[in-house]
N, C-alpha and C positions, 0 to 999 in steps of 0.2 A: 786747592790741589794739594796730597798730602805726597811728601816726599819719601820714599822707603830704601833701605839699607839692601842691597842682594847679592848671597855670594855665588859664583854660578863656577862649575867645571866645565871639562868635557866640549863639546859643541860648539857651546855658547862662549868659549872663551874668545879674543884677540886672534887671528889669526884661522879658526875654523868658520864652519861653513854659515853655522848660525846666528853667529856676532852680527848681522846686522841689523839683527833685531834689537839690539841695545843702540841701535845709530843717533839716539836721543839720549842718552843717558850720560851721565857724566864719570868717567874712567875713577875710581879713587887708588886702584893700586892691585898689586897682585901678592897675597896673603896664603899663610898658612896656617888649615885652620885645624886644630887640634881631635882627637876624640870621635873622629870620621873613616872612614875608607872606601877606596873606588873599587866595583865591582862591573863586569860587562855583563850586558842580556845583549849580544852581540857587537851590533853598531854602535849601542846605546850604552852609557854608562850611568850607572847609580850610584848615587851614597844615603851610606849606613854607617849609623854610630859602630864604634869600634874603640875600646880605649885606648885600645895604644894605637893607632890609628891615624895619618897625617896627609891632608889631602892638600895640593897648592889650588888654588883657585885664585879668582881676580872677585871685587867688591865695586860694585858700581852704585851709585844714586841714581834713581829713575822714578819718573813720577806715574798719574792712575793709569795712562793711555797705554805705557812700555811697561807697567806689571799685567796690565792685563791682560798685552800682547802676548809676556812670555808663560801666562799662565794658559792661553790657546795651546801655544809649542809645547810646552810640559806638559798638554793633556793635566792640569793640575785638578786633583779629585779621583783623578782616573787610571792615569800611570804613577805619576808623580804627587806629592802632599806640601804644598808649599808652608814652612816651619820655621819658629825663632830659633836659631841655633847658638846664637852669642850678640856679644853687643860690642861694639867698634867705636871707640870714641865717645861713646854715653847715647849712641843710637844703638836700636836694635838692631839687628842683620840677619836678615832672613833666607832660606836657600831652598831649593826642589828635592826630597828626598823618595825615595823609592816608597811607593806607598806600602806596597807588599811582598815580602821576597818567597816566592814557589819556590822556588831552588836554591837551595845556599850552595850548592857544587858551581854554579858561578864561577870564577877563575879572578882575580884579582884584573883588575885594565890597570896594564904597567905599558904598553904602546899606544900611543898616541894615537887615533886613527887617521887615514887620510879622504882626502874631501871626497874622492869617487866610493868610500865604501858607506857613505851616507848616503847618495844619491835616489837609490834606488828604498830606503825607508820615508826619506821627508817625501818622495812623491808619492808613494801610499798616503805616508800622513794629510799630502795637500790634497789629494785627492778626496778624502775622507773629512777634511775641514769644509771643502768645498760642495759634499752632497748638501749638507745643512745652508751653505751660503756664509761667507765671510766678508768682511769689512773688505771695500774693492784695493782702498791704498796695502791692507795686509796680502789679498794677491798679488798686486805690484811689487812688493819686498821677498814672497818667496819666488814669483820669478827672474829675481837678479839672484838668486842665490841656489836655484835648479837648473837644470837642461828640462823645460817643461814644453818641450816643442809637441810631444805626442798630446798633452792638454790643450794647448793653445787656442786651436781652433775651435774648441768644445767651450770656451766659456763665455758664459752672456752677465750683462752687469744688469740687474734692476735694484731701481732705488740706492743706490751706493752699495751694495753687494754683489760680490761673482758668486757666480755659480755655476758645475756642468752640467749639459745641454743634455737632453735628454738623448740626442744623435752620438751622446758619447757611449751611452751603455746599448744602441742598437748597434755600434759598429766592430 
């Protein structure tokens, strides 16, 4: 099992909605990391090198199961590019950066957002992890961290995977 460095913002930090996903991970600290900046695509926030640039973030250790958990979440490839960005103690430290930026009229994210203006994107996103079918313990962690009462009833597990029912796109 190989250990890796991850610096993550936004969401994923202590205290937001999608910290639970690092529930395996082990905490190392809350760091600032140089040479970055946080920008919004609404709910969501990016980073992009910037030199003068200063983003706080937290750095955790997580092993293959919780990177490739948070590489689901980050859409990594797709939305997100997961990249070395520095090295912490003589490991590497790796973080989610915005793959591609359409818009640079973006507005910097200097507010925090709060859990209810997420709600309504992670269950798009769950919805959309869930056409393909995911790991069934991974839908058990985004429903403690959703209001997924409108799914609920829609999902069927095979083989250790959920998935929605086909009664969910007739209804």
């Amino acid at each position: 099992m190989k250990i890796t460095l991850v610096f993550v913002y936004g969401s994923l930090k202590r205290g937001f909605p999608l910290n639970g996903a690092l529930r395996t991970a082990e905490f190392i600290g809350t760091v600032p990391l140089q040479g970055y900046t946080l920008h919004s695509a609404g709910a969501f926030p990016y980073m992009v090198p910037c030199a003068l640039g200063t983003v706080l973030g937290e750095v955790y250790r997580v092993d293959d199961e919780t990177l490739s958990r948070l590489d689901r979440i980050e859409q990594e490839g797709t939305l997100y590019k997961r990249e070395a960005i520095g090295v912490y103690e003589g490991e590497e430290v790796y973080s989610y950066l915005a793959k591609s930026v359409q818009d640079t009229g973006f507005s910097e994210w200097k507010n925090q957002p709060q859990e209810d203006d997420f709600q309504e994107d992670l269950l798009y996103l769950a919805m959309s992890l869930l056409e393909d079918g995911i790991d069934y313990n991974d839908w058990l962690l985004l429903q403690g961290m959703l209001d997924t009462d409108e799914l609920d009833n829609y999902i069927r597990e095979c083989e250790g995977k959920a998935y929605l029912s086909n009664d969910f796109y007739s209804s």
